[in-house]
Structures are given as C-alpha cells and as structure tokens.
mmCIF file of the C-alpha atoms, coordinates in Angstrom:
data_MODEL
# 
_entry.id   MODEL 
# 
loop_
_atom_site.group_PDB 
_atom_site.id 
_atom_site.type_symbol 
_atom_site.label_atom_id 
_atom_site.label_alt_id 
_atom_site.label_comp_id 
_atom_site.label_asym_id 
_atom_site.label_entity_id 
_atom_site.label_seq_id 
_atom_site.pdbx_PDB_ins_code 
_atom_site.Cartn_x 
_atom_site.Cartn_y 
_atom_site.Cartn_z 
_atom_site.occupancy 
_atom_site.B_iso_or_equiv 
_atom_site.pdbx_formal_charge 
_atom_site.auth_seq_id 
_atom_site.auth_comp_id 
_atom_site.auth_asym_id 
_atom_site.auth_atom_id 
_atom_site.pdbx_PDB_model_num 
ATOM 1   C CA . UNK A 1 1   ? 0.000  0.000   0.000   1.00 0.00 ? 1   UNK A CA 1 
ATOM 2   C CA . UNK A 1 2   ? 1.931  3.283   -1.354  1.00 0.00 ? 2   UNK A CA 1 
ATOM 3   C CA . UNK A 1 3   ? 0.758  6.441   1.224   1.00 0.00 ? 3   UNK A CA 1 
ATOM 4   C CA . UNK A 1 4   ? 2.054  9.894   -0.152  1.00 0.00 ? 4   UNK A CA 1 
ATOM 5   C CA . UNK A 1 5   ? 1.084  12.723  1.564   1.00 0.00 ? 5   UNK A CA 1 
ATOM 6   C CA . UNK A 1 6   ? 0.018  15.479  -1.545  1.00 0.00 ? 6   UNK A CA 1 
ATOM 7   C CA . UNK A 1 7   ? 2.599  17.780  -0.138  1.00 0.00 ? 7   UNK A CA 1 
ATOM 8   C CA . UNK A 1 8   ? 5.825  15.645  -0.608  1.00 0.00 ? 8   UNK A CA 1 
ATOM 9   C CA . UNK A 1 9   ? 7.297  15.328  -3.924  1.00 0.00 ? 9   UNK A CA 1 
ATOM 10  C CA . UNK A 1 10  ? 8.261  12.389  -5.529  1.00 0.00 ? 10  UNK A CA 1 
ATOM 11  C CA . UNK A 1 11  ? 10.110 12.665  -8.987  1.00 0.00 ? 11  UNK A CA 1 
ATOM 12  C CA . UNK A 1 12  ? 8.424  11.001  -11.472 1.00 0.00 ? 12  UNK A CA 1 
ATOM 13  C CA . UNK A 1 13  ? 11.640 9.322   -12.648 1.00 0.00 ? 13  UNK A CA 1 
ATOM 14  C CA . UNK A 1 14  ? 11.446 6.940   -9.501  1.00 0.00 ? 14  UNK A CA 1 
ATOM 15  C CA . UNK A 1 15  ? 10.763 3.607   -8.953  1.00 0.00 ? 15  UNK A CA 1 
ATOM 16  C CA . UNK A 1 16  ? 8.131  3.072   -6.017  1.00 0.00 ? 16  UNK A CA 1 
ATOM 17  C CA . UNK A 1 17  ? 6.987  -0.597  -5.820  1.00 0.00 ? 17  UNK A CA 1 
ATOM 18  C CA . UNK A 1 18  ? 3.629  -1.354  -4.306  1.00 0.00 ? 18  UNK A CA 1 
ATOM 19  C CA . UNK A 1 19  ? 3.719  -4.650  -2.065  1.00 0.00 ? 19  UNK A CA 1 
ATOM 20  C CA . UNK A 1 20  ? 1.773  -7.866  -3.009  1.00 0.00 ? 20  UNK A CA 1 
ATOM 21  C CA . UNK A 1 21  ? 2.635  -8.808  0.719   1.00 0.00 ? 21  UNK A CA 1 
ATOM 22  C CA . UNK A 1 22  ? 0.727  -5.620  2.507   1.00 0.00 ? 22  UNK A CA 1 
ATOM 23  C CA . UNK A 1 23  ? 3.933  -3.812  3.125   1.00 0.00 ? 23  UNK A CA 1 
ATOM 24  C CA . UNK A 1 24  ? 3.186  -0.209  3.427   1.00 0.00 ? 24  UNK A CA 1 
ATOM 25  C CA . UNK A 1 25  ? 5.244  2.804   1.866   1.00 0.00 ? 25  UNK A CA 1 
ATOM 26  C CA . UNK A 1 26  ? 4.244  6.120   3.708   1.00 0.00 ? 26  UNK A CA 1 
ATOM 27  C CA . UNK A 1 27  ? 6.261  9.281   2.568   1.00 0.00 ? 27  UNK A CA 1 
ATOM 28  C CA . UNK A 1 28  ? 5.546  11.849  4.288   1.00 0.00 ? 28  UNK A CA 1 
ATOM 29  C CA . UNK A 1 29  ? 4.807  15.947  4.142   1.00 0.00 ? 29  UNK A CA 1 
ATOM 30  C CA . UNK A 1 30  ? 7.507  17.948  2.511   1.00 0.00 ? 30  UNK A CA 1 
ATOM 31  C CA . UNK A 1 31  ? 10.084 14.595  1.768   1.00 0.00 ? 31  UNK A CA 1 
ATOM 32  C CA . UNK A 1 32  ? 11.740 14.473  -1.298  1.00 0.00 ? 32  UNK A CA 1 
ATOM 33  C CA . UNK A 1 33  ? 12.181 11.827  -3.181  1.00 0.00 ? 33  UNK A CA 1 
ATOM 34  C CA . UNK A 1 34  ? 14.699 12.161  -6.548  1.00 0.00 ? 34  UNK A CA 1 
ATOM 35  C CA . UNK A 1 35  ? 15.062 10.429  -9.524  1.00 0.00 ? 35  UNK A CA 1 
ATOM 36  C CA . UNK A 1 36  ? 16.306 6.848   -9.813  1.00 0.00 ? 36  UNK A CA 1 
ATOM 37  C CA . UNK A 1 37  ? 15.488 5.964   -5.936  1.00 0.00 ? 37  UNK A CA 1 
ATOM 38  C CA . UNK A 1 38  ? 14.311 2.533   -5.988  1.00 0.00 ? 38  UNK A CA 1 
ATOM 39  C CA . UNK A 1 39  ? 12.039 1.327   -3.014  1.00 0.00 ? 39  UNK A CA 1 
ATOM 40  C CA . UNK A 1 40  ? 11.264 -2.519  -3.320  1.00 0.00 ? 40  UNK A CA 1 
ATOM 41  C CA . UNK A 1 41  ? 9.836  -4.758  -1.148  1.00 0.00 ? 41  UNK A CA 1 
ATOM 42  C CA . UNK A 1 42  ? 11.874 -7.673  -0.833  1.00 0.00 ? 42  UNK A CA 1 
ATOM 43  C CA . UNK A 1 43  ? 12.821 -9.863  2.081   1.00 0.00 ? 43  UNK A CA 1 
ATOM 44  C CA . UNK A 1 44  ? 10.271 -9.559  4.652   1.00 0.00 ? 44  UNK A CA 1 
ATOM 45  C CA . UNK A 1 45  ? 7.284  -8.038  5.485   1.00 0.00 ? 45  UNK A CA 1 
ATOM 46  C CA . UNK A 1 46  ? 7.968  -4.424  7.290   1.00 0.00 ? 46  UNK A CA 1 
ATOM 47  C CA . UNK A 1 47  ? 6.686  -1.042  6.487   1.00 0.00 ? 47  UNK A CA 1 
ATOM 48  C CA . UNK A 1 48  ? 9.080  1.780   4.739   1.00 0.00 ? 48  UNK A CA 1 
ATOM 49  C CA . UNK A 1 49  ? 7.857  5.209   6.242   1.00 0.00 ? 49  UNK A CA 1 
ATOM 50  C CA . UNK A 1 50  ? 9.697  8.498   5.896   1.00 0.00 ? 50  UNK A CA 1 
ATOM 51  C CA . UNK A 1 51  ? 9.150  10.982  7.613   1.00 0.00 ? 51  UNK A CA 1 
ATOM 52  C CA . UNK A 1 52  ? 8.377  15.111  6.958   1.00 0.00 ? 52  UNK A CA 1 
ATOM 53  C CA . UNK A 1 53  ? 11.215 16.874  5.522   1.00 0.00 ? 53  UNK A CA 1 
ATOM 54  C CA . UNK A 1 54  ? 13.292 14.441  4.602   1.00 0.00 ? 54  UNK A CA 1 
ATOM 55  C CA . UNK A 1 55  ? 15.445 14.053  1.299   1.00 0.00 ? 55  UNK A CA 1 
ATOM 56  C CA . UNK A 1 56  ? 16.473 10.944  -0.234  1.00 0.00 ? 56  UNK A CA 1 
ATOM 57  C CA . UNK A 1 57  ? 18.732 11.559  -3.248  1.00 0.00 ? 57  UNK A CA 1 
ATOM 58  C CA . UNK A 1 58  ? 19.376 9.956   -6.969  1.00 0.00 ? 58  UNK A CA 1 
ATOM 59  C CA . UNK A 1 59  ? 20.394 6.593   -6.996  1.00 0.00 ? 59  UNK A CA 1 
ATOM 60  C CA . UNK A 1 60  ? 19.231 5.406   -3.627  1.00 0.00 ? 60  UNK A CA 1 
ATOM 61  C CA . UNK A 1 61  ? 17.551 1.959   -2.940  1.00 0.00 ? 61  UNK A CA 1 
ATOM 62  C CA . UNK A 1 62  ? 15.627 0.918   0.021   1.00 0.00 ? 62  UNK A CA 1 
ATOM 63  C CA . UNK A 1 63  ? 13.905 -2.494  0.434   1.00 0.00 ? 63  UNK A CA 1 
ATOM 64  C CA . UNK A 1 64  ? 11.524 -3.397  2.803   1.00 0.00 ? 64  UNK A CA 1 
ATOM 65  C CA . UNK A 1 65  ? 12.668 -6.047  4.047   1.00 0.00 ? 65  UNK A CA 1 
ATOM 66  C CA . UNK A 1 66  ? 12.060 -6.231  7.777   1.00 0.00 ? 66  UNK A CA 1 
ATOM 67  C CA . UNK A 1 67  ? 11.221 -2.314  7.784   1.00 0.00 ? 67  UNK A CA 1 
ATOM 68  C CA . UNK A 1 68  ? 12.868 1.025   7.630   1.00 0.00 ? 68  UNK A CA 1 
ATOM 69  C CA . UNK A 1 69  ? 11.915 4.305   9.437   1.00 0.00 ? 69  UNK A CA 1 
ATOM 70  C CA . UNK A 1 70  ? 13.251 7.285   8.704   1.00 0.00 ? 70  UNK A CA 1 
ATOM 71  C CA . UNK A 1 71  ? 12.766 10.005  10.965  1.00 0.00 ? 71  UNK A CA 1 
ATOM 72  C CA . UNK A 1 72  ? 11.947 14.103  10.098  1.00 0.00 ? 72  UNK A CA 1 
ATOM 73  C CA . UNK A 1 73  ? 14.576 15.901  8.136   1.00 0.00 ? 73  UNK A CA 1 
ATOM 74  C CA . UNK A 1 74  ? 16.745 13.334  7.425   1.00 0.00 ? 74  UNK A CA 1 
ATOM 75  C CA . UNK A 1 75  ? 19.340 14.075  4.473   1.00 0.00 ? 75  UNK A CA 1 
ATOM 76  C CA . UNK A 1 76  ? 20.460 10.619  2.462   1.00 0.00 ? 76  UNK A CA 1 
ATOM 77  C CA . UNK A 1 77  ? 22.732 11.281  -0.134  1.00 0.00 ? 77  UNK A CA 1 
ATOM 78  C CA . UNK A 1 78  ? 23.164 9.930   -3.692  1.00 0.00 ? 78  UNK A CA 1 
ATOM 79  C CA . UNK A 1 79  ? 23.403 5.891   -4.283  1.00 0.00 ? 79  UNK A CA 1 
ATOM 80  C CA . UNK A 1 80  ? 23.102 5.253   -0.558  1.00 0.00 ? 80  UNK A CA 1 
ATOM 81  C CA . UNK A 1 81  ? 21.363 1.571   -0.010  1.00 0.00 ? 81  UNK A CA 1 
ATOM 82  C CA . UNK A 1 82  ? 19.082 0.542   3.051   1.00 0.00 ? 82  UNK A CA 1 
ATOM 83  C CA . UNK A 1 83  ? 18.435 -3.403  3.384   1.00 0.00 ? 83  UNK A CA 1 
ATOM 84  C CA . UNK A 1 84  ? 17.107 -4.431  6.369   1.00 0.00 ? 84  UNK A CA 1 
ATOM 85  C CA . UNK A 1 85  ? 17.347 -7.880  5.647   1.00 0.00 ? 85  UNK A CA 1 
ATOM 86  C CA . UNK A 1 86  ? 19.891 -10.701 5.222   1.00 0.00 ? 86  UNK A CA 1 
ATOM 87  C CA . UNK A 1 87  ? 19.972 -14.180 2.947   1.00 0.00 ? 87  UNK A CA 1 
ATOM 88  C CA . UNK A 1 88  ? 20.147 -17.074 4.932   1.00 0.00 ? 88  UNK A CA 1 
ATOM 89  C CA . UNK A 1 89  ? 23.147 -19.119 3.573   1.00 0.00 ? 89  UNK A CA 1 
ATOM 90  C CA . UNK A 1 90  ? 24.093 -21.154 6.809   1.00 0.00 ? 90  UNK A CA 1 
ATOM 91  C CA . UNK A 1 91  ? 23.342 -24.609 4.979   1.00 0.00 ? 91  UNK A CA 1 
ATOM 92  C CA . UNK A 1 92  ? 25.809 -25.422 2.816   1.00 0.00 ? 92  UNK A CA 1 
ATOM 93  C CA . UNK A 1 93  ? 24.204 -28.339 1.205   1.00 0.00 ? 93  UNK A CA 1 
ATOM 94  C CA . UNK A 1 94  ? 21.213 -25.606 -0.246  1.00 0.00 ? 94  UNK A CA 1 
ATOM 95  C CA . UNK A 1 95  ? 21.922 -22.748 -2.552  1.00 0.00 ? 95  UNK A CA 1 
ATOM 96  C CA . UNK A 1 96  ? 21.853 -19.740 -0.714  1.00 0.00 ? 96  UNK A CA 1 
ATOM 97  C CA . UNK A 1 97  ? 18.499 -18.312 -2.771  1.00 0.00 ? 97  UNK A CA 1 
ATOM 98  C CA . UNK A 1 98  ? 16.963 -21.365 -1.787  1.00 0.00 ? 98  UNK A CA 1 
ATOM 99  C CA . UNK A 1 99  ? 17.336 -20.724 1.843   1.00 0.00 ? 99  UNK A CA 1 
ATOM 100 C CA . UNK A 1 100 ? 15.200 -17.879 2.019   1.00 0.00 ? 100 UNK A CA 1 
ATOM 101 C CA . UNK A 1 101 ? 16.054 -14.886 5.301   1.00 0.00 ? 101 UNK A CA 1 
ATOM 102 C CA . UNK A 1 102 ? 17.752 -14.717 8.510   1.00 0.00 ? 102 UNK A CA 1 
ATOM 103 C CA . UNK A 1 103 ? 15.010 -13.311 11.384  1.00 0.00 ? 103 UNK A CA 1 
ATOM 104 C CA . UNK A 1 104 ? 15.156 -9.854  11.297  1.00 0.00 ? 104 UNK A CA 1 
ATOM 105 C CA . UNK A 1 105 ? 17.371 -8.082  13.865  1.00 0.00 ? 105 UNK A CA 1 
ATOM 106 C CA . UNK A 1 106 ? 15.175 -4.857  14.294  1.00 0.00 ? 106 UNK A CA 1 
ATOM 107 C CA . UNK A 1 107 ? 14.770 -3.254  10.731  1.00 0.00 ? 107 UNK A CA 1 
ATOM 108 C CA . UNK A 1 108 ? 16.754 0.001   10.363  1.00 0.00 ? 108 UNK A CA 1 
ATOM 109 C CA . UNK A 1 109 ? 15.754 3.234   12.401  1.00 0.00 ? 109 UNK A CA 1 
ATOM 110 C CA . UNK A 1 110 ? 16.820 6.395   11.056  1.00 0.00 ? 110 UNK A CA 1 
ATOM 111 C CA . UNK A 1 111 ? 15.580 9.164   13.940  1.00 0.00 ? 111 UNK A CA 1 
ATOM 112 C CA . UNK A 1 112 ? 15.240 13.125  12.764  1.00 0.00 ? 112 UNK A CA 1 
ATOM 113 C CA . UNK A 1 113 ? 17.734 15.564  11.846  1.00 0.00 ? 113 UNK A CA 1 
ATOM 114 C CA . UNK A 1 114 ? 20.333 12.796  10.515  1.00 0.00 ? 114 UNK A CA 1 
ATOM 115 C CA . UNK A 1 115 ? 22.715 12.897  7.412   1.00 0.00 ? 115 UNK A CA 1 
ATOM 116 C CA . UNK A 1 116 ? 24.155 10.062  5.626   1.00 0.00 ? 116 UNK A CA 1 
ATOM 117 C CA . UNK A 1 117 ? 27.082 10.395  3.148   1.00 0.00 ? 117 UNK A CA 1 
ATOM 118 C CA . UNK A 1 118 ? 26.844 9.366   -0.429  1.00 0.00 ? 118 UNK A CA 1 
ATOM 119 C CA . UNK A 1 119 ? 27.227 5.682   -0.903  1.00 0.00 ? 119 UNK A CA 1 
ATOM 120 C CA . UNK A 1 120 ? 26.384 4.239   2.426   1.00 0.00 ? 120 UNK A CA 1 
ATOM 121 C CA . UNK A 1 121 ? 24.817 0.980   2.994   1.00 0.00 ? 121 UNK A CA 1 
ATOM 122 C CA . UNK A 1 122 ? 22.816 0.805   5.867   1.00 0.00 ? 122 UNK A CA 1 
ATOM 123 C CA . UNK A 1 123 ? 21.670 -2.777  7.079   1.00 0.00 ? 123 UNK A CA 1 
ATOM 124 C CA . UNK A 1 124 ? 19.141 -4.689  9.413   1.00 0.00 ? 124 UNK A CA 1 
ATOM 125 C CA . UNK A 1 125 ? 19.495 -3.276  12.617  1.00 0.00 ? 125 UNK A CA 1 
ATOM 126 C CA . UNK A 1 126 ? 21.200 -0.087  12.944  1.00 0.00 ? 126 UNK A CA 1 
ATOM 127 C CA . UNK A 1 127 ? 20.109 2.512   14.413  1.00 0.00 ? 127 UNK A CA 1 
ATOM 128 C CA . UNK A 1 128 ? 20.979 5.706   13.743  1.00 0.00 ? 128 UNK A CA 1 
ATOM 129 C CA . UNK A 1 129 ? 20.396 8.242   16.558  1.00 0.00 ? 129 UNK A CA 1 
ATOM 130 C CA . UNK A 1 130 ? 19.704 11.457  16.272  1.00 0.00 ? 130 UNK A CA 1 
ATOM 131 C CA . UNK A 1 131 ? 21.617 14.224  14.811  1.00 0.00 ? 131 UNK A CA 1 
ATOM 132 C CA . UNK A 1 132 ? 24.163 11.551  13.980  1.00 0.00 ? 132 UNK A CA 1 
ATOM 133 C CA . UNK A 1 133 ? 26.491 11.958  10.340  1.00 0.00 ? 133 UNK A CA 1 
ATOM 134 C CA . UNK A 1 134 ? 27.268 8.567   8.736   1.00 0.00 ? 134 UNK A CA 1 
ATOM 135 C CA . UNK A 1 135 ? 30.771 9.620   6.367   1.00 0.00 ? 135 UNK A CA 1 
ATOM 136 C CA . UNK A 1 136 ? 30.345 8.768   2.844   1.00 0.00 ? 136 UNK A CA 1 
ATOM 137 C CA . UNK A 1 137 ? 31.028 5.180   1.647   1.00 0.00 ? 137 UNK A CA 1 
ATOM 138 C CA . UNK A 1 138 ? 30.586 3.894   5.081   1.00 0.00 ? 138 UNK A CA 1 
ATOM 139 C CA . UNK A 1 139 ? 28.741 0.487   6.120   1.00 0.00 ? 139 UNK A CA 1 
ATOM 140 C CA . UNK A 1 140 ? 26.645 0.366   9.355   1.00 0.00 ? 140 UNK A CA 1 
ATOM 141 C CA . UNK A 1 141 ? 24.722 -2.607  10.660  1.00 0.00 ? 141 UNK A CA 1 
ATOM 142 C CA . UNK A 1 142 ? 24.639 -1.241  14.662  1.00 0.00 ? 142 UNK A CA 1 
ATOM 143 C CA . UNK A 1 143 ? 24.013 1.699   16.335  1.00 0.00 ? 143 UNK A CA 1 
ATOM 144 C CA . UNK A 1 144 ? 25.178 4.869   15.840  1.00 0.00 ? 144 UNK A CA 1 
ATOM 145 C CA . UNK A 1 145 ? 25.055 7.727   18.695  1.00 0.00 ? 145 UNK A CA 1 
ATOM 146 C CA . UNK A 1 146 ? 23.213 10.934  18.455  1.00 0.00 ? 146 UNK A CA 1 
ATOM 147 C CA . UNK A 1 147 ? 25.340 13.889  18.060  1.00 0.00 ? 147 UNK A CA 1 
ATOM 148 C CA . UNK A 1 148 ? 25.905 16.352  20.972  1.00 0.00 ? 148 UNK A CA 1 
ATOM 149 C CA . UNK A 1 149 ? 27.922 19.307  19.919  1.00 0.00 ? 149 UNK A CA 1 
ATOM 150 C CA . UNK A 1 150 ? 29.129 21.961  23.117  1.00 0.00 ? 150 UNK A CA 1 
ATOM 151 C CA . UNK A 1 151 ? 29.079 25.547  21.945  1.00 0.00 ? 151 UNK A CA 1 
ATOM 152 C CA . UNK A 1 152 ? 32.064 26.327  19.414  1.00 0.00 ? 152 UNK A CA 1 
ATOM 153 C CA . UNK A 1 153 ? 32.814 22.715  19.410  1.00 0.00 ? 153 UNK A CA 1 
ATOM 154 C CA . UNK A 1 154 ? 32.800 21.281  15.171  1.00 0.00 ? 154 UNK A CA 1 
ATOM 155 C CA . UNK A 1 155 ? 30.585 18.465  14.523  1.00 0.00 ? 155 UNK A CA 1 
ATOM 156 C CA . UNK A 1 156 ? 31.923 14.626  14.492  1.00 0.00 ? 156 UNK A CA 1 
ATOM 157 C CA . UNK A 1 157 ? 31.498 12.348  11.844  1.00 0.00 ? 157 UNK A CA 1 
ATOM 158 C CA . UNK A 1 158 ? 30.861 9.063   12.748  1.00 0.00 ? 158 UNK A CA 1 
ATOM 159 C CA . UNK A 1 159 ? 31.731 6.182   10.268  1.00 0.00 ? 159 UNK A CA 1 
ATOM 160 C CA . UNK A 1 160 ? 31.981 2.549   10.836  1.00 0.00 ? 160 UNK A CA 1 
ATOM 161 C CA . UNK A 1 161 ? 33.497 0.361   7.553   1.00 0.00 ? 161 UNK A CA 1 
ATOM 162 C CA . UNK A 1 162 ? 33.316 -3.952  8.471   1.00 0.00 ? 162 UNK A CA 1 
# 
C-alpha cells in the first residue's frame, strides 16, 4: 500500500513498488524523493515510512525487508542503499536463494535531523540516533550515537566500515 502525503514530492523518474505482501510505503509531508530511488519490497514483510522533511537523493535503494523508518529531516545522499534484511546461507548443502532470510534483527531506524554520506549501505538493525552523520562510503549494521555538539565545538562524523 503506497501512502504519499500530496505535499511531498516524488520525482516522477522513480521507482516506487507497491507490495503484493501488505507492506506499506508512507512518505511523508515535505520529503523528497529524486530520480532513480528505488524502493522494493523484498525480504520480509515491514513497512518503509519516511518521515516530513526528509530528502532521499538519486540513486538510492531501500527495500523493505524487515522495515525502515526514517525520521523528520533526514538528508540521504546519492546511491546510498538501506536493506534491512539478510539471505540465509548457513546450509551449505542448499543454494543460498533457496534458503530464504535470517530473522530480522530490528529493521533500520533512522531518527530526525540525521545525514548520511553518499554511498552508504545501511543494514538490518542499525540505528541511527539522532543528529548523527554517517561519512560517505561507510557500512553500518549497529548503532550509531546521536550527536551532541558543546558551543564552538565542530561536529563529528561518525563512520563505521566492516
């Protein structure tokens, strides 16, 4: 079930897939939502719902999986993946696309006012708290602190690669 609220906008140029399963995409006010994002649902049976204000760029893909919420104001830059979900692949007697998914370890939370870097993968269960910054090209599966910055003090990026 796709839910768009009439004041975000959604490029035309991207790919929204509606669930067969009853997974539901909400986007909400004021998001953006570029060109050549790809939302799928694949791997499970959680909801994708972003909140107000927030901007996910060209090239990103997020799949259901075992859900995905983004908080408001939330910046995702270009080509940036979200899976929250995981192949099974523990028998080694069965081809791994046979085995179906792992059990989900929480979905992905992405709470307000966070910005992640251009090429990031985010997986099932991280949690990114808020006010955090994820550095470009970086993989997170865990969570992430929210960002406290002391007057005059510069913001810290936090990364995690592994």
């Amino acid at each position: 079930m796709l839910i768009i609220d009439p004041a975000a906008c959604v490029s035309p140029l991207a790919d929204i897939e509606d669930s067969t399963r009853g997974t539901r995409i909400v986007v909400g006010a004021g998001a953006v939502i570029d060109a050549f994002v790809k939302v799928k649902p694949a791997g499970g049976t959680g909801d994708v719902v972003i909140g107000p204000g927030s901007v996910i760029n060209s090239g990103c893909v997020l799949y259901t999986g075992h859900g995905i919420v983004i908080g408001a104001d939330v910046l995702i830059a270009a080509n940036c993946t979200l899976a929250p979900t995981n192949h099974e692949f523990r028998d080694p007697e069965k081809h791994i696309r046979t085995q179906g998914f792992m059990p989900s370890r929480g979905g992905i939370v992405i709470e307000d006012d966070v910005w992640i870097g251009a090429n990031c993968v985010i997986l099932d269960g991280a949690i990114l708290r808020r006010g955090c910054i994820i550095a470009a090209g970086s993989v997170v599966r865990d969570e992430r602190p929210a960002l406290s910055i002391s007057a005059g003090a510069p913001a810290k990026t936090v990364g995690w690669r592994g």
